[in-house]
N, C-alpha and C positions, 0 to 999 in steps of 0.2 A: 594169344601169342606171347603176349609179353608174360605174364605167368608161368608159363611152361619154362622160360629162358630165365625168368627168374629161381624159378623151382630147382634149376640143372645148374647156376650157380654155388645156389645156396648149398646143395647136394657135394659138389665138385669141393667148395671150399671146405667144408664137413670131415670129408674124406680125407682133405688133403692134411687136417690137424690132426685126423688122427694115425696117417701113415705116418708122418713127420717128426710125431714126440717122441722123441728119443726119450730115455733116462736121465741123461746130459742135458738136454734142448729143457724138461721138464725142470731139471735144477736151478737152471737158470733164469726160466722163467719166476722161483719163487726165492732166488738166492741173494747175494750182496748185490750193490749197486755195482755197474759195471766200469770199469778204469776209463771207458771213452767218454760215460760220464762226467769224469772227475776232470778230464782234458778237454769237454767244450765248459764246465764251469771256470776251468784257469781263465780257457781265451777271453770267455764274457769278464770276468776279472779283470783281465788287462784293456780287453775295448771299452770296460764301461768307466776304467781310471780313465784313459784317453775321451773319453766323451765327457765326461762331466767335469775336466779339466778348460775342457772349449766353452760347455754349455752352459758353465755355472755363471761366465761372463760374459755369453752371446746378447742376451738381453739391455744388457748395463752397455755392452760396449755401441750397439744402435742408437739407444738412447742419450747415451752422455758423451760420444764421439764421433758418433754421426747425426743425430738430432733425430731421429726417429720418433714418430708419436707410438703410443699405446695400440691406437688401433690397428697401425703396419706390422706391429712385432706380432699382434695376436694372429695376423691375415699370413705372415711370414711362416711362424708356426701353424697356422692350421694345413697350407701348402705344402711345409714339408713334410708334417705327420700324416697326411695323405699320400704322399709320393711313398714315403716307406711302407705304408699298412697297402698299398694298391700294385706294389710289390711285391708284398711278402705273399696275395693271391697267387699270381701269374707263375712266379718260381715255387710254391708248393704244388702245386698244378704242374707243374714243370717237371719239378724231381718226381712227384708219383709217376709221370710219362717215362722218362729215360730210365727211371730205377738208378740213379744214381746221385745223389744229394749233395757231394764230398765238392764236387766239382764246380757247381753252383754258388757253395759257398764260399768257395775262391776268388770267385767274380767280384763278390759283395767284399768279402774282404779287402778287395785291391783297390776295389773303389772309397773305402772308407778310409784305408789308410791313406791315398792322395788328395781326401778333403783338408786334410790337417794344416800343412805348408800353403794350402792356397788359399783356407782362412787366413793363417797367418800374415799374408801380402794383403788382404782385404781391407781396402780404405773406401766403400762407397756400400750404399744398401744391394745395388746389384750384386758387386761382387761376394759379400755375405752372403745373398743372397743362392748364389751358384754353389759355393761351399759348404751352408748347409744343406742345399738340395740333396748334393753328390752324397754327403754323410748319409743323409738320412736313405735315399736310394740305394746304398750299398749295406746299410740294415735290412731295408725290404728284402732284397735278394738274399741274403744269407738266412735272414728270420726264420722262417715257415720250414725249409730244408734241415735248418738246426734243430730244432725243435721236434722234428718228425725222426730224426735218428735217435733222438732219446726215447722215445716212444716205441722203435722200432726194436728197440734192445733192453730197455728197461724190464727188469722182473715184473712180472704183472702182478703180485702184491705189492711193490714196491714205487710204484707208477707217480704217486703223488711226492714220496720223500723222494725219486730221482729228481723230478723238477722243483721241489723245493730247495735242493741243496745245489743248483745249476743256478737258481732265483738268491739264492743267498751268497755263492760265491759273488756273483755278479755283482749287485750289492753291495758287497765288501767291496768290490774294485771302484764301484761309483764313493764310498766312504774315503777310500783311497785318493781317489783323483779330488775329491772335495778338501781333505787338507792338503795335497800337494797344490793344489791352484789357490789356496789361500795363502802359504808358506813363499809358493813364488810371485806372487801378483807383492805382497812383504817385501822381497828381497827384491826386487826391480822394479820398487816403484810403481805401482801400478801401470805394467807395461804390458800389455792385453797381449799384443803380436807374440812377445816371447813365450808366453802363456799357453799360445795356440800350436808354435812349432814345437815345443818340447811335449806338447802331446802325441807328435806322432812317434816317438819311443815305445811306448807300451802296446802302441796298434801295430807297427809293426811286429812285435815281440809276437801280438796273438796270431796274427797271419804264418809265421816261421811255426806255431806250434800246429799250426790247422795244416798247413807243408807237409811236416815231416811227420810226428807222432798220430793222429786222428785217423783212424781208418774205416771205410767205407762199408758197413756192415754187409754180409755175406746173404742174410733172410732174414724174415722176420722173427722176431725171440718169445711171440707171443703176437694171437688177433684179439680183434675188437671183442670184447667180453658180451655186448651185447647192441643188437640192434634190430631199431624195426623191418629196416632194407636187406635184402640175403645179403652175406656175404659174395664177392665176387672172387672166382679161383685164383687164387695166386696163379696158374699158369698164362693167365691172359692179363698181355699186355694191355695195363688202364690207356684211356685212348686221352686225348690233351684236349677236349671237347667240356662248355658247358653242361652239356645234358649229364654230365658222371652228377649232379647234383642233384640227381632223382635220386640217390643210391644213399641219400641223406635222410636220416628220419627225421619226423614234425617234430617230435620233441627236441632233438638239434636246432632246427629252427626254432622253434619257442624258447630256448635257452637263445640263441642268438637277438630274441624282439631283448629280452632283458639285458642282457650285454649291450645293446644298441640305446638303450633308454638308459642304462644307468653309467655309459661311457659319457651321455651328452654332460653329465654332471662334472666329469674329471678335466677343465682345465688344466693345460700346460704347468708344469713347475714355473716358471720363466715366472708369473704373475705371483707366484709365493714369493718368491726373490725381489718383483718390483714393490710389492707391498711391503715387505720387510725394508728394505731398503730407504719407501720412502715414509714410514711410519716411525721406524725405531734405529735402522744401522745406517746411513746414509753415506758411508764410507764401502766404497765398491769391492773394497778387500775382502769385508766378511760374508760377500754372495756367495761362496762353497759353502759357508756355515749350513744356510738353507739345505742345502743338497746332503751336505753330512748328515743333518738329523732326519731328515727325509728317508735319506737311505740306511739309517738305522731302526727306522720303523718295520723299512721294508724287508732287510735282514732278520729282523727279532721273528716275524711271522711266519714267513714263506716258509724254513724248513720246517717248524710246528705244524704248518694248519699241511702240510701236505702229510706228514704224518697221520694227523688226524684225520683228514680227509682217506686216506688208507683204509682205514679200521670204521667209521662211520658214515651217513651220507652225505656228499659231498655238498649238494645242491642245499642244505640247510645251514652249511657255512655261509654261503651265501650272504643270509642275513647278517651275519656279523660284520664281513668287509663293508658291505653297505650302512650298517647303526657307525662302524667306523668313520667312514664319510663325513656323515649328518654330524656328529658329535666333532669330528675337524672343522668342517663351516662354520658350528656355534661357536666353537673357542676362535678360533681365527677371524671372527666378524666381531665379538665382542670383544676383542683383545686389547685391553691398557697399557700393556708391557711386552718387551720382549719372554719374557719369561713364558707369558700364556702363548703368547703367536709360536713360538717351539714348540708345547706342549700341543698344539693345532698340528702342527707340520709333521709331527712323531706320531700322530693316529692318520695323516695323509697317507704318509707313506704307512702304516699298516694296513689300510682298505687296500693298497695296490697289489700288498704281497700276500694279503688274503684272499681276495679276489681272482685274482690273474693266473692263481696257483689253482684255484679251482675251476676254473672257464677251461683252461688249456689242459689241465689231466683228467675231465669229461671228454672232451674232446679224444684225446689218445685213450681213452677207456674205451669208447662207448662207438668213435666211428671205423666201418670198415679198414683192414690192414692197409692197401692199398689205396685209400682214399683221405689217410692221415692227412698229407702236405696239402692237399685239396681244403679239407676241414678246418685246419689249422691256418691256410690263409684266407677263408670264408671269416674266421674269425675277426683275421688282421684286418680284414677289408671292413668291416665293418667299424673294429674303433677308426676305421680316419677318417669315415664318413663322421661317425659321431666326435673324432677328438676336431675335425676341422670345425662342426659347430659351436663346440663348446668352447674353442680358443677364438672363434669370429664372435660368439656371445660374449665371455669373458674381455676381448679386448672394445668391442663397443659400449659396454657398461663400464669398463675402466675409464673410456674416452667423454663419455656424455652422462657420466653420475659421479661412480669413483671408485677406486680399487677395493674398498674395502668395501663397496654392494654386488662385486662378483662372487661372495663368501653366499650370500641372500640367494643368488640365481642358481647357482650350485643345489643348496641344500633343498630348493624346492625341487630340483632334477631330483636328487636323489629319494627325496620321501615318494616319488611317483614310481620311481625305480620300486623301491620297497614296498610300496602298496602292489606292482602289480603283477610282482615275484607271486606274493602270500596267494594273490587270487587263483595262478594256474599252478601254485609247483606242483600239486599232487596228478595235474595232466601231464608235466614233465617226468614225472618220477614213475609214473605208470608207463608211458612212451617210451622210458630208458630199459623196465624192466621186460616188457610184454615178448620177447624174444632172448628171453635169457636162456641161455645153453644149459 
């Protein structure tokens, strides 16, 4: 039974690409990047200045004015990076049900822009404690939906440079918010409150632009190029049900065991920032430094390797995000100087934007149309699982050895990650192909 229903999907979705492709619908699918593009890469621009304006001193401001230990920030952080990634499931789940994403991400939006003002009042670990929540909860909800509209319209050769250049505006906005919170934490004295209200400037800016300009795409502009599970018709309504993640192929899941083993290696930034801080800058001013070089690693990569990733296999980039990694640990654990801990932080952040740019444009390659925001928050749900460990690891190894042997714990994640990519990728790469159209 279930074969026959499978078989008459597969069939139905079949039919339906090829009534569908216009001339037009075909250009598009292999033409420029599309302007709605270029308008959620401004928003991430302006939200990720607004977040790294808060985040780059959330840590510092626990610890040196509220007395926080290590292990609370890392327990703080791994709470919230779960709330957002366990999020961003339920509302890609969400938007594939309603077929409508735009509306969703208004929610997350609204919510993120009124974390900002209520950090700013925040005088206790509770109260931080609600205001990072609400941030990071209103990324979850908008995530998975954003993400699935680039995918939903991006030219299908173009798949990997639309999220790279979406990854690099973004980027640029956290580069952004990294000197502007250094420039103002400067000019008022190290006054963390002011810091945090005049971030909610640019988050609202990105809400007015997701308002007015960002429109709700009409169909899909292109399906999944390949996959083991049939295709489902686009004329059937996805149901909001668990069970749609039978319609996910093993090789999805074998790409997700490896996302799951090599996210446990990725600690929080927050612990880049305590380590620097308490190793080399001890002055709270220059914690956006961290985050500036950080996210100029993650700039310099993401629109390259999605280009790259366009034109060759993706899942072989892979290894590089990950040698990334490993070679950040060794400089950052053996580091004498500020000089080399940068030169650690500059290949951080390019395992992120080589990485993350590959996991997420498999994903919108490879899974069904209609099961994008599903796929993509299977994804998310995973780093919180693994980023909550890795910031519960990382902060008890800061708390009971020392910050600079969370670099140690890290890199042994990572070389397991890397051994055990090499063992299956050629079941992954077969899994991705064995229904190719």
């Amino acid at each position: 039974m279930q074969d026959n229903t499978s078989s008459d999907r597969s069939k139905s979705g079949q039919l339906s690409d090829a009534s569908t492709a216009s001339p037009s619908s075909r250009q598009r699918r292999d033409g420029k990047i599309p302007l709605t593009v270029w308008q959620i890469g401004l928003m991430m621009f302006l939200m990720n200045t607004a977040f790294v304006m808060t985040y780059s001193f959330s840590g510092l401001y626990l610890k040196h004015a509220i007395g926080v230990s290590a292990i609370f920030i890392g327990f703080l952080e791994g709470i919230c990076e779960t709330i957002s990634h366990l999020m961003k499931l339920l509302s890609g789940m969400l938007s594939d049900y309603l077929g409508n994403r735009k509306r969703i991400m208004i929610c997350g939006y609204i919510l993120s822009v009124l974390s900002r003002p209520l950090l700013a009042i925040s005088n206790s670990f509770i109260l931080v404690f609600s205001a990072r929540a609400a941030e990071r909860f209103g990324n979850g909800i908008q995530g998975s939906p954003r993400d699935a509209i680039v995918a939903d319209i991006a030219p299908r050769k173009k798949i990997g440079a639309s999220y790279g250049l979406k990854r690099s505006l973004a980027y640029l906005g956290s580069l952004c918010g990294g000197a502007l919170g250094f420039y103002i934490m400067k000019w008022t004295g190290n006054n963390y409150q002011c810091v945090f209200a005049l971030a909610s400037i640019p988050a609202i800016a990105a809400l007015l632009i997701l308002l007015f300009f960002v429109k709700e795409p009409n169909r899909f502009d292109h399906p999944a190029i390949t996959s083991e599970a049939p295709m489902p018709s686009p004329k059937l309504k996805p149901k909001f049900s668990f069970k749609s993640f039978r319609y996910l192929s093993s090789a999805f899941w074998l790409l997700m065991l490896i996302n799951f083993i090599f996210m446990m290696a990725r600690m929080n930034e927050t612990f880049l920032i305590l380590r620097m801080n308490e190793g080399f800058q001890p002055d709270p001013m220059f914690a956006p430094v961290v985050m500036i070089i950080f996210n100029i690693g993650t700039s310099i990569s993401s629109y390259p390797i999605g280009i790259v990733g366009d034109r060759f296999d993706r899942i072989k980039i892979l290894f590089i995000g990950m040698a990334f990694l490993i070679i950040a640990d060794i400089l950052m654990f053996s580091a004498m100087s500020s000089t080399i801990m940068c030169i650690g932080i500059l290949f951080w952040g390019m395992q992120l934007g080589t990485t993350q740019n590959v996991f997420v444009s498999l994903i919108a390659e490879k899974v069904p149309e209609d099961l994008r925001g599903t796929g993509l928050g299977i994804y998310w749900l995973i780093n919180a699982i693994s980023a909550f460990v890795a910031d519960t690891l990382a902060g008890f190894v800061a708390h009971h050895v020392s910050l600079n042997c969370i670099f140690v714990s890290s890199g042994i994640i990572g070389v397991t990650a890397l051994l055990v990519l090499a063992l299956i990728v050629n079941t992954i790469q077969h899994g991705f192909r064995s229904r190719k159209r």
